[in-house]
Kinemage of the C-alpha trace (Angstrom):
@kinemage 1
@onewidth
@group {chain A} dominant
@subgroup {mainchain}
@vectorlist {calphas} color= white
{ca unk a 1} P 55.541 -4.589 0.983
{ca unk a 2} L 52.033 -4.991 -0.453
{ca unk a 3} L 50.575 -4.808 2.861
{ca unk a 4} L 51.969 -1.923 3.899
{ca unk a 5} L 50.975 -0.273 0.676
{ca unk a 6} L 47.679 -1.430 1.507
{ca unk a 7} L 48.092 -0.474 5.396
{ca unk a 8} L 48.328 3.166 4.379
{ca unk a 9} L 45.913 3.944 1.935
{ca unk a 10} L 43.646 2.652 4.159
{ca unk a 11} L 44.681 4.956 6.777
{ca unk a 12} L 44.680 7.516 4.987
{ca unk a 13} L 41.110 6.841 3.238
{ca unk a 14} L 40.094 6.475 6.910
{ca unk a 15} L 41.908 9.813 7.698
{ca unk a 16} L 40.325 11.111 4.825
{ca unk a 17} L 36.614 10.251 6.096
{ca unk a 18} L 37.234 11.468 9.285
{ca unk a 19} L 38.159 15.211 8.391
{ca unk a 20} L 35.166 15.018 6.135
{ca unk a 21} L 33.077 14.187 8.936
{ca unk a 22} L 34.226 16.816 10.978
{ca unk a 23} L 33.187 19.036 8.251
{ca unk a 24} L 29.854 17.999 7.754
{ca unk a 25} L 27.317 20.128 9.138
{ca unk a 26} L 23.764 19.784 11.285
{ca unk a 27} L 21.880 19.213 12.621
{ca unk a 28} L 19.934 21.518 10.303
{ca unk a 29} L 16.015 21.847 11.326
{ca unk a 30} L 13.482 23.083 8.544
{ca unk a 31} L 9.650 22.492 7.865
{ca unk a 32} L 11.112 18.758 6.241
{ca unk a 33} L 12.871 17.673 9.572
{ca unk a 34} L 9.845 18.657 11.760
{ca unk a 35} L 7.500 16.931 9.101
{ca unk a 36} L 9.549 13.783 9.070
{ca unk a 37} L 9.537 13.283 12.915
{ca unk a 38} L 6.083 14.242 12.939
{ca unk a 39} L 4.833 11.720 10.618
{ca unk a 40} L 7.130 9.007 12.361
{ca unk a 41} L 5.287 9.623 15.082
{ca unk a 42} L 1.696 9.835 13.684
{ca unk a 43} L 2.235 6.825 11.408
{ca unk a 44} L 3.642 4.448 13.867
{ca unk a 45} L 1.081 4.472 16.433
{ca unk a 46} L -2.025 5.261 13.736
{ca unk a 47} L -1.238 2.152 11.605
{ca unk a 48} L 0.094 -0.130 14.629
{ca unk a 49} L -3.337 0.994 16.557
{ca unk a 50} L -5.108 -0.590 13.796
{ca unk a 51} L -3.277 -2.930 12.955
{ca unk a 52} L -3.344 -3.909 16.374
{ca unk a 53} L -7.376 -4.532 16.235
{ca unk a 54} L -7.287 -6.326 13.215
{ca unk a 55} L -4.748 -8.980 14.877
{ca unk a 56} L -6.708 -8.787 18.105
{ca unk a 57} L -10.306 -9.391 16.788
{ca unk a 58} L -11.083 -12.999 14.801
{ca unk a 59} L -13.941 -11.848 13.009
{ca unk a 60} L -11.298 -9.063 11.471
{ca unk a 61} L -9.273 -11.209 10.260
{ca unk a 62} L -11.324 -12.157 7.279
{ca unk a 63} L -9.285 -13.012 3.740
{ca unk a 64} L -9.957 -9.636 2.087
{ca unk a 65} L -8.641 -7.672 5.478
{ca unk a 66} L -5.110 -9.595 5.090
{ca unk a 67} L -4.681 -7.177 2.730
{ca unk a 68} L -5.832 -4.515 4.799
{ca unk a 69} L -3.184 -5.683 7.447
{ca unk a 70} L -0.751 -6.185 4.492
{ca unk a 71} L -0.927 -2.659 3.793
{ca unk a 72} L -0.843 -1.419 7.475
{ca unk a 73} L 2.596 -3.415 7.935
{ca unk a 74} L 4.156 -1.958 4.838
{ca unk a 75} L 3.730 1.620 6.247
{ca unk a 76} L 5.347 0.344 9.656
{ca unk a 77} L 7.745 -1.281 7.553
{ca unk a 78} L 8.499 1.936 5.526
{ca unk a 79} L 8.396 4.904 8.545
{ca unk a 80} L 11.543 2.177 10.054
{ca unk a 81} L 13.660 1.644 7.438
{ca unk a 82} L 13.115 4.509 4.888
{ca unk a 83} L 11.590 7.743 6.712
{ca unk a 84} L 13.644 7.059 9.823
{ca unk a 85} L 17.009 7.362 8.239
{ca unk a 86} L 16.006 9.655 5.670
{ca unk a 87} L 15.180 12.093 8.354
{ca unk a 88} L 19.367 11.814 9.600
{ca unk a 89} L 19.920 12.640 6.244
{ca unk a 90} L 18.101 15.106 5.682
{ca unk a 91} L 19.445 17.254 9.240
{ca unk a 92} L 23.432 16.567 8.240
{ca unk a 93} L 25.094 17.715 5.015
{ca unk a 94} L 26.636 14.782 5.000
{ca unk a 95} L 26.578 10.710 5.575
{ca unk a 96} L 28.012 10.100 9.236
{ca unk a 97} L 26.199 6.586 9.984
{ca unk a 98} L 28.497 4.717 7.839
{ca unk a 99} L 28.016 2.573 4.908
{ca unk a 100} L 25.808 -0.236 6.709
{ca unk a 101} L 23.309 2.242 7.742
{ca unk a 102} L 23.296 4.194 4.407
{ca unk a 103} L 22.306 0.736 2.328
{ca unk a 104} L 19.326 0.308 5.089
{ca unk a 105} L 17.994 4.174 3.910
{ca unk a 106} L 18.725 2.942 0.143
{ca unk a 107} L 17.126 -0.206 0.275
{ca unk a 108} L 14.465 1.115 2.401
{ca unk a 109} L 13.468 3.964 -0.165
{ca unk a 110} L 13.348 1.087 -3.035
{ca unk a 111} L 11.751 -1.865 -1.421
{ca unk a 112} L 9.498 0.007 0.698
{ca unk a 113} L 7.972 2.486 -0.995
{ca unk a 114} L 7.270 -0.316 -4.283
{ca unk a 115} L 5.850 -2.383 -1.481
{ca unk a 116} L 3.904 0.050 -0.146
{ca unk a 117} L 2.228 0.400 -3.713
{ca unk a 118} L 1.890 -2.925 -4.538
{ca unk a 119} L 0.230 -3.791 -1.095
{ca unk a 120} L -2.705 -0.703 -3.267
{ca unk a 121} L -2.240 -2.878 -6.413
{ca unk a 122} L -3.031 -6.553 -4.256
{ca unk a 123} L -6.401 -4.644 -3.238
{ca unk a 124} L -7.509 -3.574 -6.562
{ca unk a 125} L -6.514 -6.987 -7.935
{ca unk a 126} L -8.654 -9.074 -5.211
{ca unk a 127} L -11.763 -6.619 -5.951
{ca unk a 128} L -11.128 -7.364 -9.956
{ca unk a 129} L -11.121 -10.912 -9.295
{ca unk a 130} L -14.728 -10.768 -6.902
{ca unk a 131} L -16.601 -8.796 -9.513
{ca unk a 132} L -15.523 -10.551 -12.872
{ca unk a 133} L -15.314 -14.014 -11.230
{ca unk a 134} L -16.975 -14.401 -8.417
{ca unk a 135} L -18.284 -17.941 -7.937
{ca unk a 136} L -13.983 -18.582 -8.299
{ca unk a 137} L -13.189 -15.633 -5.888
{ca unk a 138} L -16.119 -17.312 -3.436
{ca unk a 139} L -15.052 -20.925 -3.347
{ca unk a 140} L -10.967 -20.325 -4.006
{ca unk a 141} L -10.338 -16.629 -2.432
{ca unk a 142} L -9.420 -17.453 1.373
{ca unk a 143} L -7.241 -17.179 4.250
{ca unk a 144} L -4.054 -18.849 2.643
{ca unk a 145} L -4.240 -17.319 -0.729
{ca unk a 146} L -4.779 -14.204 0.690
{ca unk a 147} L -1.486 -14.289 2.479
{ca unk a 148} L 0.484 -16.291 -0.686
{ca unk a 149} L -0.461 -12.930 -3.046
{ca unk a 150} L 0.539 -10.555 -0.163
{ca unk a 151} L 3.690 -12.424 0.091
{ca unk a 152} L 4.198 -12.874 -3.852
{ca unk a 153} L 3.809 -9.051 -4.147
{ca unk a 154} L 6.503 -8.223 -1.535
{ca unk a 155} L 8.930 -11.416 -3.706
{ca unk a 156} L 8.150 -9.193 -6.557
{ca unk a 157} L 9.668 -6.027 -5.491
{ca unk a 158} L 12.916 -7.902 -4.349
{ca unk a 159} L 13.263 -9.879 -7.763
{ca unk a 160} L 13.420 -6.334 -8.827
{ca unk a 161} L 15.089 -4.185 -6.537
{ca unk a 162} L 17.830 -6.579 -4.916
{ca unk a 163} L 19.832 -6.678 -8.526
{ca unk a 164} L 20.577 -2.815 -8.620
{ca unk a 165} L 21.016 -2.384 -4.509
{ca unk a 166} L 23.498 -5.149 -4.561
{ca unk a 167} L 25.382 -3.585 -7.662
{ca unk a 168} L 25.334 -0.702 -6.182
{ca unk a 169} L 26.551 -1.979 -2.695
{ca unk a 170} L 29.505 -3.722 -3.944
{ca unk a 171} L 30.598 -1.459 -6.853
{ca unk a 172} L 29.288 2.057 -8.039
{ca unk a 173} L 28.077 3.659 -4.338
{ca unk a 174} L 29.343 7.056 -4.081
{ca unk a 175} L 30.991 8.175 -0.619
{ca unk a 176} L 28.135 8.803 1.420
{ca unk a 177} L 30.195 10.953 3.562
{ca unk a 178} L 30.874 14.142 1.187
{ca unk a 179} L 28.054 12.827 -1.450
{ca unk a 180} L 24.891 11.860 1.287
{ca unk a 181} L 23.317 8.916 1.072
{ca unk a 182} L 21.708 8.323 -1.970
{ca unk a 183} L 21.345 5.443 -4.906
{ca unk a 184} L 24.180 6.027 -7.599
{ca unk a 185} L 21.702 6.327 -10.577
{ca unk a 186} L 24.055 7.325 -13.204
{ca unk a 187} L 26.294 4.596 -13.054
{ca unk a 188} L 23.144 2.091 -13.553
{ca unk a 189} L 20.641 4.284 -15.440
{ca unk a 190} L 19.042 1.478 -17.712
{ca unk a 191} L 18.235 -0.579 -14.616
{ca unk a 192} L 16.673 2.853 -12.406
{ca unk a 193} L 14.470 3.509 -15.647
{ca unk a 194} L 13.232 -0.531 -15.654
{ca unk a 195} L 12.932 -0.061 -12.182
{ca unk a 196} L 10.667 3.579 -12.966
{ca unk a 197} L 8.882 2.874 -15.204
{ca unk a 198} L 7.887 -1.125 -14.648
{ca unk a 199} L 7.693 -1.391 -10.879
{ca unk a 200} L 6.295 2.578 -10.097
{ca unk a 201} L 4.636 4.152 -12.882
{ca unk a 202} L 2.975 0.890 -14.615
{ca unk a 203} L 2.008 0.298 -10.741
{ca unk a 204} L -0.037 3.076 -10.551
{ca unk a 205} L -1.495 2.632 -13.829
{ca unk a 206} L -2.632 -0.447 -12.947
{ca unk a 207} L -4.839 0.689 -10.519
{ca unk a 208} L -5.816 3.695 -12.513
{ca unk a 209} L -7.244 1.005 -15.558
{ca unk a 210} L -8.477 -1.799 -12.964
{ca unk a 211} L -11.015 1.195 -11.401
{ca unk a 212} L -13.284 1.358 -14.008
{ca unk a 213} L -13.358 -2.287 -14.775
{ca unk a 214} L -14.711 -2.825 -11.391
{ca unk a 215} L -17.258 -0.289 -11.096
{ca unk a 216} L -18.269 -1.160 -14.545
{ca unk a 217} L -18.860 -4.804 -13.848
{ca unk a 218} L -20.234 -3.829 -10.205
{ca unk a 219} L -23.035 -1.714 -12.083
{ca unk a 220} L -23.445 -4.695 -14.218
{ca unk a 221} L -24.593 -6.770 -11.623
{ca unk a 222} L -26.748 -4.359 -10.382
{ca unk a 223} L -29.044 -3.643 -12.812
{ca unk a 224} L -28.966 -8.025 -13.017
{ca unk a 225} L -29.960 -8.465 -9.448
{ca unk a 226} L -32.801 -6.537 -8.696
{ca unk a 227} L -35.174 -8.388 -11.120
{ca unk a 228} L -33.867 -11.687 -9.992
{ca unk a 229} L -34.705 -10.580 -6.430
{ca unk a 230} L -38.325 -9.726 -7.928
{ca unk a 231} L -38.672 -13.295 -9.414
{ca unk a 232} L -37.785 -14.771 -6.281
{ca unk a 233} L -39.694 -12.556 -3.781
{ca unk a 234} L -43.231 -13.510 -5.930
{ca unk a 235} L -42.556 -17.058 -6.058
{ca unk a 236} L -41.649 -17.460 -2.266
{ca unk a 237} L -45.206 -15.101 -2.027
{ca unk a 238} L -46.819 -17.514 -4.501
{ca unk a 239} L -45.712 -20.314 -2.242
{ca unk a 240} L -47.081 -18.666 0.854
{ca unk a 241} L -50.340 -18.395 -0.434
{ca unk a 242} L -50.705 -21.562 -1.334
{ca unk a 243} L -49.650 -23.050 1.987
{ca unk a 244} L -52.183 -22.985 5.226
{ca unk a 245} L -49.917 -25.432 7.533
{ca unk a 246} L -47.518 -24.089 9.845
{ca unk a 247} L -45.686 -20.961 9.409
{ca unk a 248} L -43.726 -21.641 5.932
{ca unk a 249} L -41.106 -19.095 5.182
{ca unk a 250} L -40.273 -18.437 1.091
{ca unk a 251} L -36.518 -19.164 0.600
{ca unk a 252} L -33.823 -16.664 1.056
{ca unk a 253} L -32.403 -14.346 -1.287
{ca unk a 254} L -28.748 -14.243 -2.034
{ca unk a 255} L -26.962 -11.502 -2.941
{ca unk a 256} L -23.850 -11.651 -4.540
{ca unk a 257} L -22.168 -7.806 -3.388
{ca unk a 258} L -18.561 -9.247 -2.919
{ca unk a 259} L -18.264 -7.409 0.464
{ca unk a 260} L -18.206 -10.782 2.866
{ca unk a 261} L -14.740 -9.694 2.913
{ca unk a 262} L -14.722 -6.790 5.168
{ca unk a 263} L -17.121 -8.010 8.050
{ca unk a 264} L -19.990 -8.843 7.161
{ca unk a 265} L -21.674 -11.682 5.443
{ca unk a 266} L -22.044 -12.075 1.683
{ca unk a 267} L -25.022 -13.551 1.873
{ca unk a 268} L -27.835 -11.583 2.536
{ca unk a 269} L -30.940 -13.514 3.708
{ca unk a 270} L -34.532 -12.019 3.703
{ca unk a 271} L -37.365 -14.411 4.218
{ca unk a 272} L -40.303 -13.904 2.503
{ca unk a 273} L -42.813 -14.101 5.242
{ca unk a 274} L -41.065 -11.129 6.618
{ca unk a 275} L -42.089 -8.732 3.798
{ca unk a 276} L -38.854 -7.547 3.126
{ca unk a 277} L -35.913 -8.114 0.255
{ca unk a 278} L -32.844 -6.260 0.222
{ca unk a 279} L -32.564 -3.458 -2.134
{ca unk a 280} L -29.601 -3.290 -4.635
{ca unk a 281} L -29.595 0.521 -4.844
{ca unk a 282} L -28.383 0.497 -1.516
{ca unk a 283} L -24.490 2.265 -1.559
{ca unk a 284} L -21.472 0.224 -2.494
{ca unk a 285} L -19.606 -2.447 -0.658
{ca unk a 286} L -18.158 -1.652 1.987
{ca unk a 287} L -14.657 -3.188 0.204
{ca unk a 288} L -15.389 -0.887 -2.950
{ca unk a 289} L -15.551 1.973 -0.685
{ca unk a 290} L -12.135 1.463 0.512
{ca unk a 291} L -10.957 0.517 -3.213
{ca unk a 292} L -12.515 3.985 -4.014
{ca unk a 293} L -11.199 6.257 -1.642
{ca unk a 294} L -7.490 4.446 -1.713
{ca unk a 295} L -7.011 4.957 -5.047
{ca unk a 296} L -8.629 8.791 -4.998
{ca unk a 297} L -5.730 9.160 -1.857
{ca unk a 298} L -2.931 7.310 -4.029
{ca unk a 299} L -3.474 8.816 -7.233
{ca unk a 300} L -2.894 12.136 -5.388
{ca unk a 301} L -0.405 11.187 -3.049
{ca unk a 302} L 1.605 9.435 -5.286
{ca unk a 303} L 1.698 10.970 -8.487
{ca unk a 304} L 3.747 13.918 -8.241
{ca unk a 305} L 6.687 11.959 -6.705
{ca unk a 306} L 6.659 9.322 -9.425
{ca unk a 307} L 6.645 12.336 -11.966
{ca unk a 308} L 9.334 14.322 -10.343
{ca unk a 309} L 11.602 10.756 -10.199
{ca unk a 310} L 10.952 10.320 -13.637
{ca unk a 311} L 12.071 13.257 -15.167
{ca unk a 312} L 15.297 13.057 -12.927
{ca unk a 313} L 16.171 10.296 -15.341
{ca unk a 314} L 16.622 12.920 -17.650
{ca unk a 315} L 16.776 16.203 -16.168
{ca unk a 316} L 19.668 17.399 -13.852
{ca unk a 317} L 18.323 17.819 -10.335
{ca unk a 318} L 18.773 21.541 -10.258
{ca unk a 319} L 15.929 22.065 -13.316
{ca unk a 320} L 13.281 20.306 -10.293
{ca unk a 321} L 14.384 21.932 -7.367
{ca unk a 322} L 14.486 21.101 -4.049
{ca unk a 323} L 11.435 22.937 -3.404
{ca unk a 324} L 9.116 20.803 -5.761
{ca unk a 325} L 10.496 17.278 -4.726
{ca unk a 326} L 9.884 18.371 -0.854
{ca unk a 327} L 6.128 18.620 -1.709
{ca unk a 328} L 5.761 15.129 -3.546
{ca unk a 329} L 7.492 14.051 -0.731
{ca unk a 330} L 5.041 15.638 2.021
{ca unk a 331} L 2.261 13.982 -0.276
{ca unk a 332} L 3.745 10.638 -0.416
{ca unk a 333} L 4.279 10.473 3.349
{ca unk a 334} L 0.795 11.312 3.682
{ca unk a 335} L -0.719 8.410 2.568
{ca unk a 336} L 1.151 6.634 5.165
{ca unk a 337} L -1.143 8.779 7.267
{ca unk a 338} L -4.490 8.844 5.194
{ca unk a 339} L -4.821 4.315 5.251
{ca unk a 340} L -5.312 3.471 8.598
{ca unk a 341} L -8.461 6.574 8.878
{ca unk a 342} L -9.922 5.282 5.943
{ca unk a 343} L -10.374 1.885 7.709
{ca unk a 344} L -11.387 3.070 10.456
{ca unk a 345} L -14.079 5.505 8.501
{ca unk a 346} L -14.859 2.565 6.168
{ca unk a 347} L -15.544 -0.513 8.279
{ca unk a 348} L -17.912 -0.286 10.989
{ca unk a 349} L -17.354 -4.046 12.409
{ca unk a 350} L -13.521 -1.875 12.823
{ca unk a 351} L -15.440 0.898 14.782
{ca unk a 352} L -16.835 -1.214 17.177
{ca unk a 353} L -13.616 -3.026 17.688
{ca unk a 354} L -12.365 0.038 19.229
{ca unk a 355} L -15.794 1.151 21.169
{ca unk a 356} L -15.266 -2.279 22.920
């Protein structure tokens, strides 16, 4: 009896889907659904280019560029499981993939795009750690490590994420068939304002405070070095002088710039018989370059989306508008864009990877 009972509601829940389906609408093209397939497009093959000479060159593949490559992955990672499905959304009225497919576009919009932003955080971490330790970043910082924190950032983002997805999953996700497919936040509102405000906003805040402690301590060691480069440059002379056998060179200056990193080597040596010492008022590293322009690009890229998802905590979706979240979203999606031509703009050994 209590299988037959059970027999017909589902077949009438499944009858029940099906003339919903049959009522959803689409595909429906706008600017959005032209933008989407656009920037799956342009993403995939800018970031896999790239990504693609880092893995092919050795000399790329330097600790500091893991996280380079870290980053370039995430934005693969994101245009396949978030932007992808988001753009079937976005062209039906309705959920017609099923339920598998909708927790892909779920989990893909949480994991990803926190991943995405923490792979920005690892960067701004590694250059915090050169600059206010760097005889520790120098002699611990390699290869390994650099993978372990990439790695540790993406654990970090599941320790967080999987709780609500998998609650939601299993007991409070609406019918993505007449509702879309979407993240039930109202039936687990405490956990999507942890979620908010710990793994998105105080993301971005981190790299908003760990900017200035950089370029602070950078500046630091610049107005440090050059009279230490003085010191050395008129005892190597002194030594010079002093000498009539052979052809004696004065010992080599090193300069500590924290940009061994990206290419090139940290240590700068200049013999004295040459003449020449390197100047510190020469521009930044080439790794504070990136760290500048990235968080320039994510500060604007980023922001308004974060802002617009935090007041939806609050606000009913309808005081937004569509029109408002559509233009965080452009801006978000563009910094999937912006990464891999700041690399290439930034790192000349990256240049020449592709000129050969």
């Amino acid at each position: 009896m209590n299988n037959a009972l059970t027999d017909t509601r589902n077949e009438s829940s499944s009858s029940s889907n099906n003339s919903y389906v049959e009522l959803i609408n689409g595909p429906n093209w706008d600017f959005m659904a032209a933008f989407y397939i656009i920037t799956i497009i342009l993403a995939v093959s800018t970031n896999a280019t790239v990504l693609g000479a880092f893995l092919c060159r050795q000399s790329l593949r330097t600790p500091f560029n893991l996280y380079l490559i870290n980053l370039l992955s995430g934005n693969i990672l994101r245009v396949v499981l978030e932007t992808t499905p988001e753009l079937l959304n976005h062209l039906y009225s309705g959920w017609w993939l099923g339920d598998g497919y909708c927790s892909v576009l779920v989990f893909g919009l949480y994991f990803t795009d926190a991943g995405v932003q923490n792979c920005h955080i690892l960067i701004a971490i590694n250059r915090i750690w050169a600059v206010c330790w760097p005889y520790s970043y120098r002699t611990t910082h390699t290869r390994r490590v650099a993978l372990l924190m990439c790695l540790a950032g993406w654990a970090e983002v599941c320790a967080m994420v999987l709780p609500g997805f998998i609650l939601d999953t299993v007991y409070y996700r609406a019918d993505p068939v007449k509702n879309g497919c979407s993240l039930n936040i109202a039936a687990q509102w405490t956990w999507s304002v942890v979620v908010q405000f710990l793994l998105y906003n105080m993301g971005l805040e981190a790299m908003w405070v760990a900017y200035p402690i950089i370029w602070y301590k950078r500046r630091q060691t610049q107005k440090i070095v050059p009279a230490t480069v003085q010191t050395v440059h008129s005892l190597t002379n002194g030594r010079k002088n002093s000498s009539r056998e052979g052809d004696q060179q004065g010992r080599a200056v090193i300069i500590n710039d924290n940009s061994d990193d990206v290419g090139e080597s940290m240590q700068e040596n200049r013999t004295a018989g040459s003449g020449t010492v390197p100047s510190r008022r020469k521009k930044s590293s080439k790794a504070f370059n990136i760290l500048t322009l990235l968080t320039i690009s994510v500060t604007v890229c980023w922001t308004p989306v974060h802002v617009i998802y935090t007041l939806l905590l609050w606000l009913p979706f309808d005081r937004i508008g569509s029109l408002l979240l559509n233009i965080a979203v452009v801006l978000v999606s563009l910094q999937t864009l912006i990464d891999p031509i700041l690399f290439v703009c930034t790192l000349p050994d990256l240049r020449n990877s592709f000129r050969n």
